[in-house]
Structures are given as C-alpha cells and as structure tokens.
C-alpha positions in Angstrom: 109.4 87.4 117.9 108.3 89.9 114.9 108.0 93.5 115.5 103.7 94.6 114.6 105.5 98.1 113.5 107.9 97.5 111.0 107.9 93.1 110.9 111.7 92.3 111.9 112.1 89.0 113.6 114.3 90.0 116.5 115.0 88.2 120.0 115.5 90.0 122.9 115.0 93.9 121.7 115.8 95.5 118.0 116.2 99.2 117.2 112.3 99.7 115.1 112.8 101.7 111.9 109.5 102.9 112.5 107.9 101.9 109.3 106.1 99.2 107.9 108.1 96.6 105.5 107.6 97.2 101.1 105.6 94.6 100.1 106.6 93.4 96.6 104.1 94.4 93.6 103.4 90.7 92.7 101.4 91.2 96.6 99.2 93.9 95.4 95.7 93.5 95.6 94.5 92.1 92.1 93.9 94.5 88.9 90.0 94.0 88.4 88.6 93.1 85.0 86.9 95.2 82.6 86.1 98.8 83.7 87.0 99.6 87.0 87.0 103.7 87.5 86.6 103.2 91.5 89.6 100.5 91.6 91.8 103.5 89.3 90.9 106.3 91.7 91.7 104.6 94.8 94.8 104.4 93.2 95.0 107.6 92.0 94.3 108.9 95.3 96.9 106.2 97.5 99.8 107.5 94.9 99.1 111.0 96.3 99.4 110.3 99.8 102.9 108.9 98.5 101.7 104.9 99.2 104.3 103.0 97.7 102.3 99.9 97.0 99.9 101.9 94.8 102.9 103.9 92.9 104.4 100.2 91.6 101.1 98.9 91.0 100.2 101.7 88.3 103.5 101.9 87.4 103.0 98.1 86.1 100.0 98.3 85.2 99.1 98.9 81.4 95.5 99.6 82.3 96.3 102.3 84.1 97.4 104.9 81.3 94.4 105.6 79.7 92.3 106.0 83.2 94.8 108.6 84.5 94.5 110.1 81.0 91.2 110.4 81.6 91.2 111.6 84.9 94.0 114.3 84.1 91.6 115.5 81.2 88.7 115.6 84.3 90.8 117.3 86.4 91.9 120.0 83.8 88.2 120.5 82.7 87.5 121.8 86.2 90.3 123.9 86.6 89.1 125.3 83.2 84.9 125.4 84.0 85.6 127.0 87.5 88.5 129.8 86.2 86.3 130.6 82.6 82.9 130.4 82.9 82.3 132.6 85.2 83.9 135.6 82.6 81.8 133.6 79.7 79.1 134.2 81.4 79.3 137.7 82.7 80.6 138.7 79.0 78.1 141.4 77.1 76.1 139.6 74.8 76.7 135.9 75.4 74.4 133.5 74.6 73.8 129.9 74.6 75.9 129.4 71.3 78.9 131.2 71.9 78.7 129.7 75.3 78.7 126.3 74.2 81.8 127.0 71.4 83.9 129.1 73.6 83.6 126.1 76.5 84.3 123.1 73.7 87.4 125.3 72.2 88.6 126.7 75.2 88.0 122.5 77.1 89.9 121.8 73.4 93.2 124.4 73.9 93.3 123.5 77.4 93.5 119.6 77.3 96.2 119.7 74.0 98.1 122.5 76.5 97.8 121.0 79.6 99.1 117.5 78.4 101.8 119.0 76.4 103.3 120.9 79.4 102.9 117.1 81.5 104.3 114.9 79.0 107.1 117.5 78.7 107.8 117.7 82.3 107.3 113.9 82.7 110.3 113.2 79.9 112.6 115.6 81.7 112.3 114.3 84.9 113.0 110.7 83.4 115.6 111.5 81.2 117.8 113.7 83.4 117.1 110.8 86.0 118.4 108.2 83.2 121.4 110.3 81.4 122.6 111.9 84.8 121.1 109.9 88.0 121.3 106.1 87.0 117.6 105.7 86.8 116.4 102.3 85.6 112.6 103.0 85.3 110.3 103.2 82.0 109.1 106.3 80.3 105.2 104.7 80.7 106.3 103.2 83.9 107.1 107.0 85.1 103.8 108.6 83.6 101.3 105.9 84.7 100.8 106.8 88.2 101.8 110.3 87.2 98.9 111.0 85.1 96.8 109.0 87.8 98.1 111.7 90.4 98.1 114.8 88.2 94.9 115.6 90.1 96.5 117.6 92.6 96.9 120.4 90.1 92.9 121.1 90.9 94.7 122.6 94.3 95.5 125.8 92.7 91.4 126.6 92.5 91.6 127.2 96.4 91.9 131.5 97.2 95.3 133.2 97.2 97.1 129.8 98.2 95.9 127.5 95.3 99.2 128.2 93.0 102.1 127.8 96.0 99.6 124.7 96.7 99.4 122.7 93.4 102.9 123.5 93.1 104.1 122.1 96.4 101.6 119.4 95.6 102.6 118.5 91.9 106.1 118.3 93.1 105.9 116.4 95.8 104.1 113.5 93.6 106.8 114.1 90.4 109.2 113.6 93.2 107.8 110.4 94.9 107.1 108.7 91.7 110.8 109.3 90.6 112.0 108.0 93.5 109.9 104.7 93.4 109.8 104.1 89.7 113.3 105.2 88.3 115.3 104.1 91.6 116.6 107.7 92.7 117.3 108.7 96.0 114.7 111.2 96.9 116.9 113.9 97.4 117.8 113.4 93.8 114.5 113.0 92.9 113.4 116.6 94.6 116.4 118.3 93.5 114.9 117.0 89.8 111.5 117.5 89.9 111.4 120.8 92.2 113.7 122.3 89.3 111.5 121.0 86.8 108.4 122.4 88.3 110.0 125.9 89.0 111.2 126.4 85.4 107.3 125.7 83.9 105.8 128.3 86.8 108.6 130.8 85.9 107.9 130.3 82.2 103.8 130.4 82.7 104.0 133.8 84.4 106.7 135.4 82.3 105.6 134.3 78.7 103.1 136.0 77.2 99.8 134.4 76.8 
C-alpha cells in the first residue's frame, strides 16, 4: 500500500511524516515558450508561499532572471508612486512638468537603490553560505527566484505594520531560497538571512538620507 499523504509504500502501518514527497525539477510542469508573464508570476507567487517545486524551477531556469527583474522593478515603482506622489502632489506650485521629472528621477534613484541594496544582500547571503556553511548553489541560481519573490517588499505599504511585515516577509523568502538552492539547513539559512536583513533595516534608519 502507498500512503495519499506523504507516498511511502508501507505494509501493515508506517509512522506519516506528514508531508508530501519532493518531486525532482526535471517533473516540473514545462517552461512555456516565448513570453509568458502569467507562467513567471505564478511562480513568483508559489516561491512565496515557500513551494519547493517552484523555488528549483526558477532557480534553473534562465528565463526567469529578467522576469523577476522586471517584476522587482514593478514592485519598487509602487512602493515609490504610493509613498511620493502623494507629497508631489500636495507640494506648492507643482505642475505637470515637475511632476513628470520628479516621478522619472525619483522611479530612476529608486530602481538603481533598490537593486543595489538586493544584489548586495543576495551575494552575502550566498557567500557566507559558501565560505562558512558548505553551500553548493549558484550566485544566479540564488537570485532567480529571489528577484521573482522580492514582491513581498510591497508589504511595508500596509499602516503602522507594513515595515515589521516586509521584513518578516523578505526574510522568510531569503531564508527558504537558501535553504533550497545552496543546500543549508534552514536554521542556517535563518540565522543568515535574518542577520542579513537586520543589518540593512538598522543601516536604512540610522544613515542619513
């Protein structure tokens, strides 16, 4: 007999883990050809909810950098429109012009910014992982699904909790992807990216802007 839950043969009884087996990254569903945004952010969305199917899939999966690049440049724009325009627009004598140039520079500062602070955090994470933990992942397999999941950040637009939020959230994915990707344990990998993470939100509110 197989267990439905977690696919052991067994023959008489079996102590059930509880969870469903891996399947292997050569099972994955197909990459489609051509463009395929919705195929990219059902992925982006299965790697947040920590699917480990989806996190080797874009891990492998050349296709997938410049999609979550240009989701993670999406996501950032929003954070950006939703914190600054309001204060653009409110601002004595604005008009259309200086409207349109302080949204392209300020969409320009925040997307050179914004990725710097990633790619930075996504090359510690890997190379402490590598030098110290024994990791055996790629750099580009690490920042694949990373830049696919980076949409979390958006979380820190929600009232009073949206910083403690994006945080937890942010982490949680650096830590998953670690785990999966570079071969970590995941207490390794939280210890790793939780530290990370803290030392960026100490530095953002402590460093002038």
């Amino acid at each position: 007999m197989q267990c439905p839950v977690c696919g052991m043969s067994y023959g008489v009884s079996h102590n059930c883990s509880g969870l469903a087996p891996i399947l292997p990254a050569e099972k994955a569903p197909p990459v489609p050809r051509g463009i395929a945004p919705i195929y990219y952010l059902h992925l982006a969305f299965n790697i947040v909810r920590w699917d480990d199917l989806a996190i080797r899939s874009a891990s492998g999966d050349p296709q997938a950098l410049p999609y979550g690049v240009v989701f993670s440049m999406m996501s950032a724009a929003i954070i950006f429109l939703v914190t600054a325009l309001p204060g653009m627009l409110a601002r004595q004598g604005a008009n259309a012009g200086t409207i349109f140039w302080g949204l392209l520079l300020g969409l320009v500062f925040v997307w050179v910014y914004m990725g710097a602070i990633a790619f930075i955090q996504f090359g510690l994470c890997h190379l402490i992982a590598r030098w110290f933990l024994g990791a055996t992942g790629t750099f580009f397999g690490v920042v694949r699904p990373l830049l696919l999941g980076w949409f979390v950040n958006c979380l820190i637009l929600i009232p009073v909790v949206g910083a403690l939020a994006s945080a937890m959230a942010w982490t949680a994915v650096l830590m998953r992807v670690s785990e999966e990707v570079d071969g970590i344990s995941r207490l390794e990998a939280f210890l790793v990216s939780a530290g990370i993470n803290a030392i960026f939100l100490i530095l953002l509110y402590t460093l002038p802007h």
